[in-house]
SEFI-155982 format. One line per 4 residues: number of its first residue (from 1); their letters; for each residue z, y, x of N, C-alpha, C. Coordinates in steps of 0.001 Angstrom, whole numbers, plus 500000, padded with zeros to 6 digits. Layout:
<pts>
NUM> A> Z,Y,X,Z,Y,X,Z,Y,X  ...;
</pts>
This chain:
<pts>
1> XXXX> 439944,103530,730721,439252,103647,732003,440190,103384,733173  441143,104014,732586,441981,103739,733989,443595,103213,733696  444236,102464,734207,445490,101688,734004,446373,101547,734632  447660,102276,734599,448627,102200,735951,449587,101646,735648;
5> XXXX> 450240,100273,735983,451565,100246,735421,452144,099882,736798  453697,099923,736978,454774,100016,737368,454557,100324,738805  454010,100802,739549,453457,101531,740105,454602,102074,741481  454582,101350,742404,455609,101571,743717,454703,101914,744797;
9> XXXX> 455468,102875,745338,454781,103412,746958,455816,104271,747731  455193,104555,748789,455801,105508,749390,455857,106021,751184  456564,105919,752120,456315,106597,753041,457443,105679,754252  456778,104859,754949,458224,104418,755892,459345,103604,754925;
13> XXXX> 459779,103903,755182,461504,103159,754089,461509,103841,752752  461248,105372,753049,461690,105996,751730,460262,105663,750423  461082,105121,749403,459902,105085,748549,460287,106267,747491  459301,106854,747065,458337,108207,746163,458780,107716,745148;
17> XXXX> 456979,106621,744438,456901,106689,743423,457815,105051,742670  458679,105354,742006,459221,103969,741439,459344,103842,740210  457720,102665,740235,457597,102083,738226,456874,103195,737440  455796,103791,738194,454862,104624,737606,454324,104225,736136;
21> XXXX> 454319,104247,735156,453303,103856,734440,452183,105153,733741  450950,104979,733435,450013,105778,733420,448741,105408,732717  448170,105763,731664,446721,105337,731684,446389,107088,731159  444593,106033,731287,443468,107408,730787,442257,107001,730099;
25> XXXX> 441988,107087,728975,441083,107303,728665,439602,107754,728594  438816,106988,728449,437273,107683,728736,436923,109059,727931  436883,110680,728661,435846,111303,728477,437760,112469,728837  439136,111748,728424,440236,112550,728366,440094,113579,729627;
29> XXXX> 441178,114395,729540,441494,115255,730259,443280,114555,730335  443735,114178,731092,445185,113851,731170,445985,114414,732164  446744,115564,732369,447623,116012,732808,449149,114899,733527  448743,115406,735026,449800,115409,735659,451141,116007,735925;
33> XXXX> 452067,116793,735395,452504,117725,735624,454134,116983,736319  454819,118297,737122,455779,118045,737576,456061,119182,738452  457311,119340,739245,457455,120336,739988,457189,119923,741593  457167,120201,742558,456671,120206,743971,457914,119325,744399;
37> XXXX> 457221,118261,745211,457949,116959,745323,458292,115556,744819  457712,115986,743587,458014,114715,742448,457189,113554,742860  456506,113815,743293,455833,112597,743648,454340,112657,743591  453470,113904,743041,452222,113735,742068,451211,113571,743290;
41> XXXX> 451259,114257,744342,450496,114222,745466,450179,112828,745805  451695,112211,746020,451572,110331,746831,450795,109793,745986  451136,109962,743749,450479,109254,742995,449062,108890,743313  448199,110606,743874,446650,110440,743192,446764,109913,744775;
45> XXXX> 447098,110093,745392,446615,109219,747016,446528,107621,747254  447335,107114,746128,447870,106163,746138,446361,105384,745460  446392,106120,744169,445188,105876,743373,443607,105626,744111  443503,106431,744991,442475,107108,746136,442341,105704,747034;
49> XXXX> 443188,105244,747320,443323,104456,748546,443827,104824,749694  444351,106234,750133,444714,106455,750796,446224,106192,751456  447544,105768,750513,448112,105398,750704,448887,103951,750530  448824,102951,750805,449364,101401,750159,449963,101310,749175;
53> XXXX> 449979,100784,748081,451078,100489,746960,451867,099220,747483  453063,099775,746757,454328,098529,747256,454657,097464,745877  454065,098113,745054,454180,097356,743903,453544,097524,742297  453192,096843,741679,452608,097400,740413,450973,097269,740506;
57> XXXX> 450324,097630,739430,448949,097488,739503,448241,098731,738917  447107,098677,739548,446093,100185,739403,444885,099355,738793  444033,099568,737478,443265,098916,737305,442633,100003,736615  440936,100184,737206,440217,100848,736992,438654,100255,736645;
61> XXXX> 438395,100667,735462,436844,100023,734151,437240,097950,734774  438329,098327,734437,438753,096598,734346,438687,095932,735662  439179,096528,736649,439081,095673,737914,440119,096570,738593  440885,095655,739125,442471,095757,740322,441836,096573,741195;
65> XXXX> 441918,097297,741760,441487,097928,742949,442898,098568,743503  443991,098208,743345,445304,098520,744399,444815,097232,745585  445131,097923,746790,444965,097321,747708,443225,097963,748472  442131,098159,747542,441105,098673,747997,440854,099417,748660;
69> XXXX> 440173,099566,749589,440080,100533,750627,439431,102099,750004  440005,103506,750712,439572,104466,750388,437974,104602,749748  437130,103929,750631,435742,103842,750494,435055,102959,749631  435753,101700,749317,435548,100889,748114,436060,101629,746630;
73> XXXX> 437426,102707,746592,437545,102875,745297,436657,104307,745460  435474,104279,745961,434817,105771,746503,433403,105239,745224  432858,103856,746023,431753,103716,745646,431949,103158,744395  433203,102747,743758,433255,102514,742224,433189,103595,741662;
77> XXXX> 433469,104975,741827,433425,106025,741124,434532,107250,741054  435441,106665,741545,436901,107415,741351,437039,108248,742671  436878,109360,742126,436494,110426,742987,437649,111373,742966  438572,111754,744288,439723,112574,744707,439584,113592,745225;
81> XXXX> 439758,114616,744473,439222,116064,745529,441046,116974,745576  441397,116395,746848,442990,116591,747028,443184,118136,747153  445174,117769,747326,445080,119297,747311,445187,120144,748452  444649,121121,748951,444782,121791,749613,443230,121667,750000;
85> XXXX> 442260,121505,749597,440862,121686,749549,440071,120552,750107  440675,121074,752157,439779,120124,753452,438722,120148,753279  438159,120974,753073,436638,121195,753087,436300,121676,755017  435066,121514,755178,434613,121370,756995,434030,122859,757161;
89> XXXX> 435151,123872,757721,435288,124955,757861,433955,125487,758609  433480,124612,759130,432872,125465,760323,431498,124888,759755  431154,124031,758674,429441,123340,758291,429487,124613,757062  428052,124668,756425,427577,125798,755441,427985,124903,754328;
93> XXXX> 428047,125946,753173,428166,125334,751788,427082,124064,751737  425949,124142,751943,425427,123299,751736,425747,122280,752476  425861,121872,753700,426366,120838,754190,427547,120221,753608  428211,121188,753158,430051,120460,752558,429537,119515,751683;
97> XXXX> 428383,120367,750700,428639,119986,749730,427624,118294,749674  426642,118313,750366,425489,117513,750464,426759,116108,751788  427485,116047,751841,428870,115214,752421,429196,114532,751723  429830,115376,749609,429826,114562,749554,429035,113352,748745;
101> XXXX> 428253,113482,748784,427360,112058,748396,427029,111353,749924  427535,110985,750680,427684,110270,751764,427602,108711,751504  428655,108611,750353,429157,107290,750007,428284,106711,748561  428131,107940,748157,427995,107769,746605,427157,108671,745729;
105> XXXX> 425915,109050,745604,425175,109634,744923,423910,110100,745311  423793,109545,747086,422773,109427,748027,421120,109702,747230  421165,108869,746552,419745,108890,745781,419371,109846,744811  420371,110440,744149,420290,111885,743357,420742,112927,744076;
109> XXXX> 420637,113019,745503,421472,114004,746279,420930,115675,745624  419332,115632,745798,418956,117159,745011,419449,117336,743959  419047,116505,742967,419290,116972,741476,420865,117140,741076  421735,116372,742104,423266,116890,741216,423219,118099,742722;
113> XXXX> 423126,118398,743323,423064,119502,743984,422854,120832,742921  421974,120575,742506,420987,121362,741605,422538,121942,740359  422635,120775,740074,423702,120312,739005,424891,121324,739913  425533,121135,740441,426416,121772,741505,426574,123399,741166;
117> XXXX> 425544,123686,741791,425146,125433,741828,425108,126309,740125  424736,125187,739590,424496,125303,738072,425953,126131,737718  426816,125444,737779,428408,125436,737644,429164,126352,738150  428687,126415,739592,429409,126475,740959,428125,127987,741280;
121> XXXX> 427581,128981,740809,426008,129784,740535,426946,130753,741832  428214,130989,742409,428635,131839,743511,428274,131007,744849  428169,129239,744513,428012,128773,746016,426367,128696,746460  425412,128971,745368,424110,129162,745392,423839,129992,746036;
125> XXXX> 424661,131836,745857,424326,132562,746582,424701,132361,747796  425738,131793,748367,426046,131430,749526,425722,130481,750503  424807,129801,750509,424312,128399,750539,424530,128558,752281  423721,129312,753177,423852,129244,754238,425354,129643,754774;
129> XXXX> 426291,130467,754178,427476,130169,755033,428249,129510,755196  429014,129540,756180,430566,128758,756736,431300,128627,755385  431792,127582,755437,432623,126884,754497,434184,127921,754597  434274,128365,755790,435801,128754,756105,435961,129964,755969;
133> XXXX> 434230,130867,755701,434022,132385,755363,434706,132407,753789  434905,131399,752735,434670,131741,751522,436211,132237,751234  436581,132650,749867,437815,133081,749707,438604,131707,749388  439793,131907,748785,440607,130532,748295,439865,130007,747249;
137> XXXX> 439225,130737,746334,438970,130015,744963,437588,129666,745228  436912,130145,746164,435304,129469,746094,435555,128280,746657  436291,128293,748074,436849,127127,748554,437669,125894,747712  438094,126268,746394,438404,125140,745679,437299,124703,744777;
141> XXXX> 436213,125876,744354,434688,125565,743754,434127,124559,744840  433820,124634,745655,433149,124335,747053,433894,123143,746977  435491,122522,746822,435974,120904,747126,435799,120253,745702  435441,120951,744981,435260,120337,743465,433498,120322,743422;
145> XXXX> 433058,121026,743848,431441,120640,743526,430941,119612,744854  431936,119303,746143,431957,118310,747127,432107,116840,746121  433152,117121,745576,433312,115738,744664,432482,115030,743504  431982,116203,742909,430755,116543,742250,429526,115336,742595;
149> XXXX> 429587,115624,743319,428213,115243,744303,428497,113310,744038  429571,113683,744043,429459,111529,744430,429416,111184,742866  428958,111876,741915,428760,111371,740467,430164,110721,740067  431224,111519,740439,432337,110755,739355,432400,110168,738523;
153> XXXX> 433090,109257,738168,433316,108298,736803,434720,109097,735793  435575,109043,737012,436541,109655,737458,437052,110753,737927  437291,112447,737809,438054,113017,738982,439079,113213,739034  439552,113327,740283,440966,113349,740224,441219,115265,740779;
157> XXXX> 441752,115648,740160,442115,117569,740789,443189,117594,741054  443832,117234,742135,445415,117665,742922,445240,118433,743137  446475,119781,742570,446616,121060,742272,445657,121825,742566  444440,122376,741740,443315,123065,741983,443925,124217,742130;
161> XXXX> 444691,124955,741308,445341,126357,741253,445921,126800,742170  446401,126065,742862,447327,126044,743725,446930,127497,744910  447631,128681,745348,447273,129373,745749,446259,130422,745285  445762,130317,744396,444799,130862,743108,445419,132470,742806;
165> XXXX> 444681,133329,742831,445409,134309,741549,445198,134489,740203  445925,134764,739602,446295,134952,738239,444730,134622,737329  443799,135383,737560,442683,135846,737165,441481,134573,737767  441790,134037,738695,441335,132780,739577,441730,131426,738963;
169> XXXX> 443020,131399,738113,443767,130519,738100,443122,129979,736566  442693,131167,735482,442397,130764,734743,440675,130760,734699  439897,131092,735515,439037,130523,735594,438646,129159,736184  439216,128975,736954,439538,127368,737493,439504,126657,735784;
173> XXXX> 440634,126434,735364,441093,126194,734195,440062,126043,733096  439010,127279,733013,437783,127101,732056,436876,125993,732424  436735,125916,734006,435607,125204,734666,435785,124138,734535  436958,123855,734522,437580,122415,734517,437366,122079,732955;
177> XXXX> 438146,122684,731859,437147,122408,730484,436030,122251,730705  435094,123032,730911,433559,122696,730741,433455,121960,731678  433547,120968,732735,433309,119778,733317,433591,118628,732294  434721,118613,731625,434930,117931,730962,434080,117574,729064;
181> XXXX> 433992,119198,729316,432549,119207,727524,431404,118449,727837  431010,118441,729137,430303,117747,729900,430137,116202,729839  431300,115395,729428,431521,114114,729404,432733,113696,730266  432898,114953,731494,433877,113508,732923,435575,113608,732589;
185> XXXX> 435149,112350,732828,437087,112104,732649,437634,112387,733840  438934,113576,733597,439633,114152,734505,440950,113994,734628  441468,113334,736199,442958,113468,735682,444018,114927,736305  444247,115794,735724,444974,116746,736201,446203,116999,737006;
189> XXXX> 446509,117047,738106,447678,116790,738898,448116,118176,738940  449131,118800,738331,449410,120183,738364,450734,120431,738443  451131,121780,739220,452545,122432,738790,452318,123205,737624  451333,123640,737471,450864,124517,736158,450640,124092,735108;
193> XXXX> 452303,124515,734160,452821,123440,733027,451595,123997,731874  451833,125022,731161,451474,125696,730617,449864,125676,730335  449116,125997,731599,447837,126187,731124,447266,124648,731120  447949,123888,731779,447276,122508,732053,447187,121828,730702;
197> XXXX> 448619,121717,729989,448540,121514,728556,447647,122005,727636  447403,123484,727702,446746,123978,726897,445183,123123,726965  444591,123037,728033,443310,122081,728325,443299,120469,728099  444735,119924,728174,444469,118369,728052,444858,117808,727183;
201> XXXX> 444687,116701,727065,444202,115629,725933,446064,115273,725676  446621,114317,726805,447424,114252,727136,448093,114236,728190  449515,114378,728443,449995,114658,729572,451245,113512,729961  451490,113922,731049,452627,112971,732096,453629,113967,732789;
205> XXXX> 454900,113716,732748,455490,114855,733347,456333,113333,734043  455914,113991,735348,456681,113185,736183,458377,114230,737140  459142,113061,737126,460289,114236,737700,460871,112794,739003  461373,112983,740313,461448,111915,741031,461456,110767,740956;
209> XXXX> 459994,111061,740937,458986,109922,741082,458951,108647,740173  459080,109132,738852,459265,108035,737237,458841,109276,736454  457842,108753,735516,457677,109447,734584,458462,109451,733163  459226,110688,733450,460151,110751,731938,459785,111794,730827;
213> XXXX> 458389,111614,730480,457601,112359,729249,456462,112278,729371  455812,112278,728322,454281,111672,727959,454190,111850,726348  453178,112261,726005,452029,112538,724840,451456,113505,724855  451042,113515,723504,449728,114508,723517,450484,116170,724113;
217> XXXX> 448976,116285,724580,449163,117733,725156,449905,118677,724020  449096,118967,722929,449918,120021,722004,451540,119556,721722  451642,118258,721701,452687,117982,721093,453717,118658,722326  453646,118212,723555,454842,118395,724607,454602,120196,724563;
221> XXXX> 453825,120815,724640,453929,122410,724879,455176,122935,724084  455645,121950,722895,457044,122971,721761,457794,121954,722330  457905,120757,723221,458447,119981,723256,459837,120827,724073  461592,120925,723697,462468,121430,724028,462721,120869,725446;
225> XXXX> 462407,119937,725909,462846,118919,726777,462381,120132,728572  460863,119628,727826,459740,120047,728865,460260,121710,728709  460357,122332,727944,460646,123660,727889,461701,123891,728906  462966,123311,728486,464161,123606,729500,464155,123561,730993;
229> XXXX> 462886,122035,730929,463355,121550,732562,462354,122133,733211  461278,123252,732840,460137,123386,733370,459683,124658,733342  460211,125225,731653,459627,126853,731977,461294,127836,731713  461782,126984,731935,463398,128029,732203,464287,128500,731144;
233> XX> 463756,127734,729319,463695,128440,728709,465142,127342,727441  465997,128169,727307,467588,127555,726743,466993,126872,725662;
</pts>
């Protein structure tokens, strides 16, 4: 489904990501992992359209789309629900969420709505409030059932956990399985080595900005490498 090879970007002069390579599979769960800075943020932005690639190619259900505009790789399917939420503090759940099919799901807007609440059964009760009333974790329910809405092919989750507690963190984590029992192919952008593995298919451990580890999820969790450089452990 999706195809990344050598993969350059970055910011002004300084470039991030250098010689990415990456794919994903239809229905996978594929893990991003790395520590804060590595690059994983620029990756899925990059992917998104939001930031230019300097080199390499992004090819998604067989068509180049590096270079495509945010809103063109919107209405193919590849759907980015970044991190740190940005959900519209001051519109009701329902408005956030009915946003986003703006671009992309316009014509089923009720029924994946419907679909939404199903999942998401805390933003149902909430329907009429402020987006900016909710806590951290409804607010990451609330940017994931926003993305929802545009019928992904694709999602992309830059750090859902992120700010989460303990008890938050692994329900995130379930939801995100069952999106995926569901059928959607997800790509996981996480600092959260551990539980992210435990959920995906396979993984990517990126460290400044080159990925130096990749396979299957079970396999890297005993992997000594990932152990040392990641959970602290001799």
């Amino acid at each position: 489904m999706l195809n990344v090879s050598g993969l350059r970007s970055g910011y002004g002069s300084v470039e991030v990501l250098r010689g990415v390579d990456l794919d994903i599979q239809q229905g996978e769960i594929v893990a991003l992992l790395g520590s804060n800075g590595v690059g994983k943020t620029t990756f899925s932005a990059v992917l998104s359209g939001l930031i230019k690639t300097w080199g390499g190619t992004v090819r998604f259900k067989d068509k180049e789309i590096h270079g495509w505009s945010a809103q063109a790789i919107v209405d193919c399917g590849l759907i980015h629900v970044p991190e740190g939420r940005h959900i519209f503090p001051n519109l009701s759940i329902r408005e956030n969420l009915e946003l986003g099919s703006y671009r992309r799901g316009k014509p089923n807007r009720a029924r994946n709505l419907e679909h939404v609440v199903e999942i998401f059964p805390r933003l149902r009760e909430r329907f009429g409030q402020k987006a900016g009333t909710l806590s951290g974790g409804e607010q990451q329910m609330l940017a994931i059932g926003r993305g929802m809405m545009a019928e992904p092919e694709l999602l992309i989750l830059d750090e859902p956990s992120i700010g989460l507690s303990p008890l938050l963190v692994e329900e995130m984590f379930d939801l995100i399985k069952k999106l995926n029992s569901e059928g959607l192919t997800i790509l996981l952008v996480e600092q959260n080595v551990l539980q992210s593995l435990e959920i995906a298919n396979r993984a990517f451990v990126m460290e400044n900005g080159e990925i130096n580890l990749s396979g299957k999820a079970s396999d890297l969790i005993d992997d000594p490498e990932l152990q040392r450089s990641y959970l602290g452990l001799a």
